[in-house]
C-alpha positions as CSV (number, residue, x, y, z in Angstrom):
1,X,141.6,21.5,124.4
2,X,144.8,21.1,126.8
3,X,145.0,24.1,129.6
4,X,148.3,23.6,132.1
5,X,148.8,25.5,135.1
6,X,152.0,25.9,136.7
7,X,151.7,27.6,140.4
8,X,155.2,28.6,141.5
9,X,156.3,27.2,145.5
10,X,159.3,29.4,145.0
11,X,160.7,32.7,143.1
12,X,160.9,31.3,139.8
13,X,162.4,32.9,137.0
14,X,165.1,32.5,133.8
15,X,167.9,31.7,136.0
16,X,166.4,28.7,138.2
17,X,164.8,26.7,135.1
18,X,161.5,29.0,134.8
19,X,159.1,27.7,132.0
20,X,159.7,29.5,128.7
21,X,156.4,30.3,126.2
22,X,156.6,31.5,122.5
23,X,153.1,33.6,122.7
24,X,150.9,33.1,119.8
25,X,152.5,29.8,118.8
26,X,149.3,27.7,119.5
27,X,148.3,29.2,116.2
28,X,151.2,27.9,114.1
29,X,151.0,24.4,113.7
30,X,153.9,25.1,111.4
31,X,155.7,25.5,115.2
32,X,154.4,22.6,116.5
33,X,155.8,20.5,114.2
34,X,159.3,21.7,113.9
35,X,158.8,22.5,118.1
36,X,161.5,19.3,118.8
37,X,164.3,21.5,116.5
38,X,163.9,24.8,118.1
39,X,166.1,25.3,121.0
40,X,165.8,29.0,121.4
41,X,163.1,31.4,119.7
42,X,163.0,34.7,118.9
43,X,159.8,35.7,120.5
44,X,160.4,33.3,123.4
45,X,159.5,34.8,126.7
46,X,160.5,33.3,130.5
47,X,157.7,35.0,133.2
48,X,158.9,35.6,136.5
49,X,156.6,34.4,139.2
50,X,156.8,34.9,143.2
51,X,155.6,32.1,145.5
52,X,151.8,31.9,144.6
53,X,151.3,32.8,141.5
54,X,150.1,30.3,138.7
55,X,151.2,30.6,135.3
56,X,148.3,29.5,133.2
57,X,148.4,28.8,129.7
58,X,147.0,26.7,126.3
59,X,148.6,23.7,126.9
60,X,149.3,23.7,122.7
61,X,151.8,26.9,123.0
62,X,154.9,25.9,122.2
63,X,156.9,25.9,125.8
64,X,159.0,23.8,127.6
65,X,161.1,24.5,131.1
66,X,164.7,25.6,131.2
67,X,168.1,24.9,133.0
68,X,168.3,25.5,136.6
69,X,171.2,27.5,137.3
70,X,170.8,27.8,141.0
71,X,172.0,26.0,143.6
72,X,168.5,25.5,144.8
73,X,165.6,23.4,143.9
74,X,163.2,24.9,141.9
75,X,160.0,22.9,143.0
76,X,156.3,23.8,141.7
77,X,152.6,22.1,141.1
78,X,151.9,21.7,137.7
79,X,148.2,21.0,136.8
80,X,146.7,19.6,133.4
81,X,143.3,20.1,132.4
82,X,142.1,18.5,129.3
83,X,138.8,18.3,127.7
């Protein structure tokens, strides 16, 4: 059992490297194997977060961050909690 926690110490969304989830993913472990060959996916999602707000999530859902775009750093704590 893996639970991470991302809390956001700036706007962070698709365009400054936000962290992308495929929901329901942590049920396919057919996902998790092929997760290092999938660059994009259809049911991916990217949440937008304002300063404050955690993003918390099974830490086996496929996800990984994306490119920061911006100009500006894009810094956040990330917390792993694991069983």
């Amino acid at each position: 059992m893996v639970v991470t926690a991302i809390v956001a110490l700036c706007p962070i969304d698709a365009g400054n490297g936000g962290t992308r989830l495929v929901p329901g993913s942590h049920r396919r472990p057919d996902l998790q194997r092929r997760a290092e060959a999938l660059e994009l996916h259809p049911d991916e999602i990217v949440p937008t977060l304002t300063v404050g707000d955690a993003l918390v999530f099974d830490g086996h859902l496929l996800h990984s961050g994306t490119q920061n775009h911006s100009d500006a750093d894009r810094p956040a704590l990330q917390i792993v909690w694991r069983r």
